[in-house]
C-alpha positions in Angstrom: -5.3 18.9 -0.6 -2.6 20.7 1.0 0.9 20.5 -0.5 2.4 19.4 2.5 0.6 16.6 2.3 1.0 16.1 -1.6 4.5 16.1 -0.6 4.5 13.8 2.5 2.6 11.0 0.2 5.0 11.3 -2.4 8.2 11.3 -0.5 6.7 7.8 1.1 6.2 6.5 -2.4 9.6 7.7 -3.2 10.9 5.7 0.0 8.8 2.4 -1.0 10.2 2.6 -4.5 13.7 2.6 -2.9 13.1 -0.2 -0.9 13.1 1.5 2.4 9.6 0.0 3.1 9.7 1.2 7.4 10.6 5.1 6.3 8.1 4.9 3.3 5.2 4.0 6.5 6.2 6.6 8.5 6.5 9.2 5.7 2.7 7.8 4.9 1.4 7.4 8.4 2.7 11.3 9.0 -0.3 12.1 6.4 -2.6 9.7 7.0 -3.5 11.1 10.4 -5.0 14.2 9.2 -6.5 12.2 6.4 -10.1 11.1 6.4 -13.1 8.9 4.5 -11.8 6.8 1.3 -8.5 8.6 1.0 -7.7 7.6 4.5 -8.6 3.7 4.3 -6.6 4.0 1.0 -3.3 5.2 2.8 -4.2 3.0 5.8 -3.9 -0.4 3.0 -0.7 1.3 1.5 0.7 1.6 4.7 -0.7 -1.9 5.8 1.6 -2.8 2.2 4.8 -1.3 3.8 4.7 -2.9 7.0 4.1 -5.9 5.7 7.1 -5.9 3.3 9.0 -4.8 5.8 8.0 -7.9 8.2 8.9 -10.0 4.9 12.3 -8.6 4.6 12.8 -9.4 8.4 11.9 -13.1 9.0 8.6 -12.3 9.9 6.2 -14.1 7.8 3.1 -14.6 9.8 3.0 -10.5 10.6 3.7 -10.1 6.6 0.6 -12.3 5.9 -1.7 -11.1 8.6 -0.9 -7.3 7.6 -1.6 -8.3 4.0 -4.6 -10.1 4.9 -5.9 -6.7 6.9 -5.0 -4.5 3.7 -7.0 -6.8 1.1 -9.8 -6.9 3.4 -9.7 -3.1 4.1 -9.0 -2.6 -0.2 -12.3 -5.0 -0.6 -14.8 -3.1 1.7 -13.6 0.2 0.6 -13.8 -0.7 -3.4 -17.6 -1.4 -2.4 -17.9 2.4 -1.3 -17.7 3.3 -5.1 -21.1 3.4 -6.9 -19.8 3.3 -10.4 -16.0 2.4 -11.6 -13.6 1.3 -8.8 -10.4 3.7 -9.2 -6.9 2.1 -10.7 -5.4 2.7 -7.6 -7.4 0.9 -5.6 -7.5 -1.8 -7.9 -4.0 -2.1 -8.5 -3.2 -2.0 -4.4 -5.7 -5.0 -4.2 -4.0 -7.2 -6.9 -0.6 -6.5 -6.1 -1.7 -7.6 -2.2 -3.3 -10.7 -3.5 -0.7 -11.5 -5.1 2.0 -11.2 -2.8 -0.8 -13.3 -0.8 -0.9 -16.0 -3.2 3.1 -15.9 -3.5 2.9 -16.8 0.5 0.8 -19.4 -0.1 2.9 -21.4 -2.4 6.2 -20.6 -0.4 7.5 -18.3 -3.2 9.4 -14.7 -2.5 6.5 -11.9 -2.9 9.3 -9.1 -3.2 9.9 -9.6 -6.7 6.0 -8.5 -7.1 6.5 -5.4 -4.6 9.4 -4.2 -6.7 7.4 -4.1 -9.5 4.6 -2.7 -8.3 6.7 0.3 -7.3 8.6 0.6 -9.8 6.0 0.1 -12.8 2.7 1.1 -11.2 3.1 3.4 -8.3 2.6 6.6 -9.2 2.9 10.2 -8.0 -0.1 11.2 -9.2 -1.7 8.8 -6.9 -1.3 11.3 -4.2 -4.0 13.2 -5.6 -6.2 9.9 -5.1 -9.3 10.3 -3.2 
């Protein structure tokens, strides 16, 4: 891994910790271009996680769940790729989705569960996931 790209992934996660949810996607989607295999998919749900918070903080619901929906189901195929022990990342990505999910679902505000999951589970280290 390059450090430029160390860098970009952390700078997004530094972004999505701040609440600026559309700068921490582009920072992320910068990366994720060059990225490939499990470590893309990976950024490609994170991603999916920003745009969809950001659709929640503007009005847009339906785009917040359908983005979700595409993130969970990307996190679920790709934590089948792993012979052994699926990697705390992933797994944390996929609860906090399916939990922002289930918030949806019972008309309750998910961003109290995004701020969390930035703030007590997103890590820097995590862009050395792969």
């Amino acid at each position: 891994m390059e450090a430029e790209e160390i860098a970009g992934l952390q700078q997004g996660m530094a972004d999505f910790r701040h609440g600026l949810y559309f700068e921490a996607h582009d920072a992320w989607e910068e990366v994720w271009r060059d990225l490939s295999g499990r470590r893309r998919v990976f950024w490609q749900a994170m991603i999916q996680l920003a745009v969809g918070t950001h659709h929640w903080n503007n009005g847009n619901r339906r785009g917040c769940q359908s983005v979700w929906n595409k993130a969970l189901n990307k996190c679920d195929a790709l934590g089948q790729q792993y012979p052994a022990e699926v990697p705390a990342p992933l797994l944390y990505l996929m609860a906090v989705l399916y939990d922002c999910l289930v918030a949806l679902e019972e008309e309750k505000d998910p961003l109290p569960l995004i701020t969390d999951f930035a703030t007590a589970t997103l890590s820097d280290q995590w862009a050395n996931f792969a």
